[in-house]
N, C-alpha and C positions, 0 to 999 in steps of 0.2 A: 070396031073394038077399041075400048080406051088403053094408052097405055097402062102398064101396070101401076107404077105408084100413083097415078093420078085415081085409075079405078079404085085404088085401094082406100079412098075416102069417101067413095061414093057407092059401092057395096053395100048387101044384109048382111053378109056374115065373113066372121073369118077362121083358118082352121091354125092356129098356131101352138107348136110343138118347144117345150119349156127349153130344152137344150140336145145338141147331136144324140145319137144314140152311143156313142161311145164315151161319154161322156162317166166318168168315178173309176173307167179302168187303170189301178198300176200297174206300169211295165211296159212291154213288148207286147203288142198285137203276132200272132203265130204266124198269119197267112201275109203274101209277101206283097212289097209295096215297090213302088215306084219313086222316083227322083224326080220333084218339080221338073216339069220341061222348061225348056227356052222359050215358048210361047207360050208361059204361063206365069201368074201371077199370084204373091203370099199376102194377105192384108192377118197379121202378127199383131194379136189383140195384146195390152198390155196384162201380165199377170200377178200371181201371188204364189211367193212362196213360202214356205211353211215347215213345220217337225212334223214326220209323221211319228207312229204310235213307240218304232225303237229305235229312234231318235234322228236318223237320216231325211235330210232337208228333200222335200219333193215340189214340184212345180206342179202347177196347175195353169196348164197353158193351151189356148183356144187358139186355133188358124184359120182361114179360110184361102183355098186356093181354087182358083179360074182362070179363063183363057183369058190372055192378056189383050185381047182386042177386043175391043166395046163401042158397038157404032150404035149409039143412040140415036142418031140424028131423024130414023120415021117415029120414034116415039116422040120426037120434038115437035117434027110439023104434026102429026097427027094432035098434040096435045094444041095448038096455040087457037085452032076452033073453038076447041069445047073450052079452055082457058076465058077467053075471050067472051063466049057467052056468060058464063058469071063474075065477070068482072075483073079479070085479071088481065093486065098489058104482059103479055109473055115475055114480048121482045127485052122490054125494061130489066129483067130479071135474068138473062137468059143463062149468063155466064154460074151463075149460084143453081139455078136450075139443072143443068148439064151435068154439072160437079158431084150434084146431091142423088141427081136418078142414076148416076154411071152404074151402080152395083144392082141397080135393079133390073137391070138389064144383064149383066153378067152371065154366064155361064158356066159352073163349078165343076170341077174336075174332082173326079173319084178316084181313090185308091194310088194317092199321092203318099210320102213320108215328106214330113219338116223336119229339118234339122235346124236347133233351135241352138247360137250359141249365146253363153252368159257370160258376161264379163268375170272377169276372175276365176273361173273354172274354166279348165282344159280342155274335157270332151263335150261335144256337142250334144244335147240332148235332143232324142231321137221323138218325133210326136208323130202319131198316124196310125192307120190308114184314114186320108178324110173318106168320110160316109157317101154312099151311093146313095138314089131314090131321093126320098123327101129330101134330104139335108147334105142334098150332094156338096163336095166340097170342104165341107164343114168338119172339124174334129175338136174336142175338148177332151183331154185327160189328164189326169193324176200321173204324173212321173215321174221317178227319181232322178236325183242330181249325183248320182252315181259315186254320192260319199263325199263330193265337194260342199262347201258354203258357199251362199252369197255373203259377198263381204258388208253389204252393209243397208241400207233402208231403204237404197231405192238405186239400183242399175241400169245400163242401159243390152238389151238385147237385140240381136239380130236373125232372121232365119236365112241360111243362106242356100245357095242354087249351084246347079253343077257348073254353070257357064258363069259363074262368079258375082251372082246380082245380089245382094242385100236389102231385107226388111227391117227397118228398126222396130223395135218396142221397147216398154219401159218394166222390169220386173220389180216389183215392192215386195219386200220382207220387213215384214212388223215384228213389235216382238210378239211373244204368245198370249201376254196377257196384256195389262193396261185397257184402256179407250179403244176404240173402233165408233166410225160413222156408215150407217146404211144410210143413200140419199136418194130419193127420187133426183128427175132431171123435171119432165113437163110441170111449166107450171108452179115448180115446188124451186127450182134453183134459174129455169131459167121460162123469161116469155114466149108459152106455144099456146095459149090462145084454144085449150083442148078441149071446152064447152061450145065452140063455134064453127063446124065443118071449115068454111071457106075462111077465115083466120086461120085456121090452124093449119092448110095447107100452103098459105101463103107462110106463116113463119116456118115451114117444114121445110120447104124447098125453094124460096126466093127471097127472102128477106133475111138481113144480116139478123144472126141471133144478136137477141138483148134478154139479159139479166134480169133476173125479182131484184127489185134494189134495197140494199143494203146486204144479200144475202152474199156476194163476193166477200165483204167485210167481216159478216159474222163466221162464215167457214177460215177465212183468215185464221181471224182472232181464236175458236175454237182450235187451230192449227197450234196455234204459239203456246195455248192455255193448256191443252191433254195431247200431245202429240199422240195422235190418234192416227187409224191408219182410215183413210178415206174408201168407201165402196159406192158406186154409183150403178143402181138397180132399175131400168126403164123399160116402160112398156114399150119404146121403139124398136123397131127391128134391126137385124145387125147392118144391113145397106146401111143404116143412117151411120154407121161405127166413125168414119173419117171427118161428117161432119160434128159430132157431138163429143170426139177426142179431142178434134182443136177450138172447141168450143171452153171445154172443161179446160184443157194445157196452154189456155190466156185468159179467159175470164177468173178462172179458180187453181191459177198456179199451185198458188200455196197450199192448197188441199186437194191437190190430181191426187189419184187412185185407179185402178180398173175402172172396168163399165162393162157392166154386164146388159146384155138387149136379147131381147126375146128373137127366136130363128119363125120364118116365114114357112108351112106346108101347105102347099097350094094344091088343092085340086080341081079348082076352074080358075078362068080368073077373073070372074066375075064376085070369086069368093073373098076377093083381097080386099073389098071396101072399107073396113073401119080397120086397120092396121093398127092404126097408131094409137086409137081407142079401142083397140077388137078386145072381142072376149077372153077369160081363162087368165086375164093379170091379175088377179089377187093371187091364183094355183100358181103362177111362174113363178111371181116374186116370194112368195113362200120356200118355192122350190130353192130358190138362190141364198137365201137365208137358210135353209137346211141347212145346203152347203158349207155356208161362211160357218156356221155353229159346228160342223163335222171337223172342222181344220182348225177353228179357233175357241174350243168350247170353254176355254178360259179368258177369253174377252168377253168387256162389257162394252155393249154398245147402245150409238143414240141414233134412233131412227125417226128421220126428218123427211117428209111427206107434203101433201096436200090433200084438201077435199075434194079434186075433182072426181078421181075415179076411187080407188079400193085403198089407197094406204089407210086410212083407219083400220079400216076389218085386216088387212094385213099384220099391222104390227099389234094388232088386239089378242091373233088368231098366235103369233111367233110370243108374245106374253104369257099367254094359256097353255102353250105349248114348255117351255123353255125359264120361264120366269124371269126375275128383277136381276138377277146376276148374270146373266145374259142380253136381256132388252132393258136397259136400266131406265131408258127414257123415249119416249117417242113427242115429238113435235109435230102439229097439220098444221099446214099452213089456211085462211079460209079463205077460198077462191070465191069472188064475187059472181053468182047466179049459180051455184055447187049447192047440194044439198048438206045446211053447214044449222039444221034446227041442233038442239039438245038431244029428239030421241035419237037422231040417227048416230051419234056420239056417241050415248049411252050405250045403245043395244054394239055398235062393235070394240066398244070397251068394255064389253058384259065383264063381270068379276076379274077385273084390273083396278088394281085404287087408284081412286084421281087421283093421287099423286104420285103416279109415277107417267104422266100426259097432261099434255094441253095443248088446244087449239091457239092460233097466234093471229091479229090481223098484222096487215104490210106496217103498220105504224109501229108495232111492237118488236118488229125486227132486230132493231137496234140491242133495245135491253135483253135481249136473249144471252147476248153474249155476257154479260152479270151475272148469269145462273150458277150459283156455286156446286155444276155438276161431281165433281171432285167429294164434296161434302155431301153428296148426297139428296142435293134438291134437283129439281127435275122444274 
C-alpha cells in the first residue's frame, strides 16, 4: 500500500467533506468534553472575528487536535521505492518531506474542548467538542467573545492545555465593511505546478515553495491601497495548514489572513488519489464564501483565482449568487496548458458583465495593482 499522501496523487477518486460538522454552531456544545491531554496536540488555525446580528463580537475559530506522537518514518521508506521510480531522489528532499506528511499520518482525538485565549480579553473562549468518525479531531464554530472586543486588526491567540503547553494563532478583526480579498493559494499566489501530477507533488511536499512573481508585490500594494482584510480559500487539505501558514506569514506578510483548506473523508485509501486536485472544489469553495458573505455581508470583495481548476465558475456562480456589492471584482490568473479559450470564460461568467472580471497573463501582474478598484473599475 502507498503511503497516504503519496497515494493521494495517484488515485481515481476522492471523498472530501467542505468543513467539520459542527461547524455554524453558536455557543456551548450540551454534551460534555474533555481537556486536551498531555499527549496530545492543538494545530490553532488562525481566525476571524466579527459582530454578530445584536451586536456581540463572535469568533470563528477552527482547531484540530491529535496524538502528539507521529512516527512517519514506514511511510518514509515505504515511499522512497515508488518515489524513485518516477523520478524523484527522496533522500534529497527528505527533511521538507517529513515536515509536510507529519499530519497525514496523525491521529485525531475526539470529543476534546479548546480553550482558546485572546489577547485582550479575559475569559478564555471555550471551542469543542472536536468531531468523531470522518473529521475526527476537527471542530469549527461560531463563538462568542463573551461580551469582550478584540482590540484591534490583528492579535495574537493561544489554545492552551491543562499541563501548561501553548498553541499560537493569529485572530483578525476587519472592520464590517470596506474591501475584503478572497485568494486562491495553487497556482494563483504561489508555484504548485497543479496541471502536472509529478510536479505538483514535488512542489507539494519537497520543494521549497516559490511565488507567482510579482504576486507578493501586488497583494502588498493592494494591502497599503484598500486595507482589506486578506482570505485565502484552497483546495489543499488541512494537513498541508503548517506548510501553507508559513508559506503565506513570509512570502505575503503584508496580506496574511486566515486559510481556509478543504478536510480529508476517507473511506479507502486508495480513495485519497487527487487530493489536492480531487473533486467537489468549486462546492467547498462556494461553501467558504457562503460563510465570509454570512459574517461579512457588508464587504466588498475581490476575488483573485486561476484557471487551473474552478475559480471562474466559482466566483461566476458567488456573482449570480450575491452580486457587484459583494463580489465587486474577480481576477483569473491564465495558467499555461489550463483551459484558458474565450467559451469557457463566457459560459462561467454567464450573466456577469465583463466588467466586473478579467483574465490576467503573468506579464500583466504588475499593472493590476493601477486598477482604481476604489472608483470602481475592476
Amino acid at each position: 500500500m502507498l503511503p497516504l499522501a503519496l497515494a493521494a496523487l495517484l488515485a481515481p477518486s476522492v471523498l472530501v467533506a467542505a468543513r467539520p460538522a459542527s461547524f455554524g454552531r453558536i455557543g456551548t456544545p450540551i454534551h460534555p468534553r474533555d481537556a486536551v491531554g498531555d499527549k496530545e496536540t492543538v494545530v490553532l488555525f488562525d481566525s476571524l472575528a466579527y459582530e454578530g446580528p445584536d451586536g456581540t463580537q463572535l469568533l470563528a475559530q477552527e482547531a484540530y487536535v491529535h496524538k502528539s506522537q507521529i512516527d512517519i518514518q514506514d511511510w518514509l521508506d515505504k515511499a522512497a521505492d515508488v518515489l524513485s521510480a518516477i523520478g524523484i531522489d527522496f533522500g534529497q528532499d527528505l527533511a521538507n518531506a517529513s515536515e509536510r506528511l507529519k499530519l497525514f499520518a496523525a491521529i485525531g482525538v475526539a470529543d476534546r474542548e479548546v480553550n482558546v485565549v485572546v489577547d485582550g480579553l479575559g475569559t478564555p473562549v471555550s471551542v469543542g467538542p472536536t468531531a468523531d468518525g470522518d473529521d475526527q479531531g476537527l471542530t469549527w464554530q461560531n463563538v462568542t467573545l463573551g461580551g469582550g472586543q478584540v482590540g484591534s486588526a490583528k492579535v495574537a491567540a493561544t489554545a492552551q492545555t491543562d499541563d501548561g503547553r501553548t498553541f499560537a494563532s493569529t485572530v483578525f478583526a476587519p472592520k464590517s465593511d470596506g474591501w475584503g480579498v478572497i485568494s486562491d493559494i495553487d497556482d494563483t499566489i504561489k508555484i504548485s505546478h497543479t496541471l502536472d501530477k509529478l510536479a505538483l507533488l514535488k512542489a507539494t511536499f519537497f520543494e521549497e515553495p516559490e511565488p507567482v512573481a510579482g504576486m507578493p508585490e501586488l497583494y502588498a500594494a493592494l494591502a497599503e491601497k484598500l486595507d482589506p482584510q486578506f482570505v485565502f480559500v484552497t483546495g489543499s487539505p488541512y494537513q498541508l495548514y503548517p506548510f501553507l501558514h508559513d508559506f503565506i506569514n513570509t512570502t505575503y506578510n503584508a496580506s496574511a489572513g486566515p486559510i481556509y483548506t478543504k478536510n480529508l473523508t476517507l473511506t479507502d485509501p486508495e480513495d485519497l488519489i487527487t487530493f489536492i486536485k480531487g473533486g467537489n472544489t468549486q462546492e467547498y469553495k462556494v461553501f467558504i464564501i457562503d460563510h465570509l458573505h454570512g459574517i461579512f455581508p457588508n464587504k466588498t470583495f475581490l476575488g483573485v483565482g486561476d484557471s487551473t481548476e474552478a475559480d471562474p465558475e466559482t466566483y461566476g456562480e458567488v456573482f449570480r449568487k450575491y452580486g457587484p456589492d459583494f463580489l465587486g471584482c474577480a481576477w483569473i490568473r491564465a495558467v499555461d496548458g489550463a483551459n484558458n479559450t474565450d467559451e469557457r470564460f463566457a459560459e462561467a461568467f454567464a450573466d456577469v458583465p465583463t466588467d466586473r472580471w478579467r483574465v490576467f497573463t503573468d506579464d500583466e501582474i504588475a499593472g493590476l495593482a493601477d486598477i482604481d478598484l476604489d472608483g470602481g473599475a475592476c
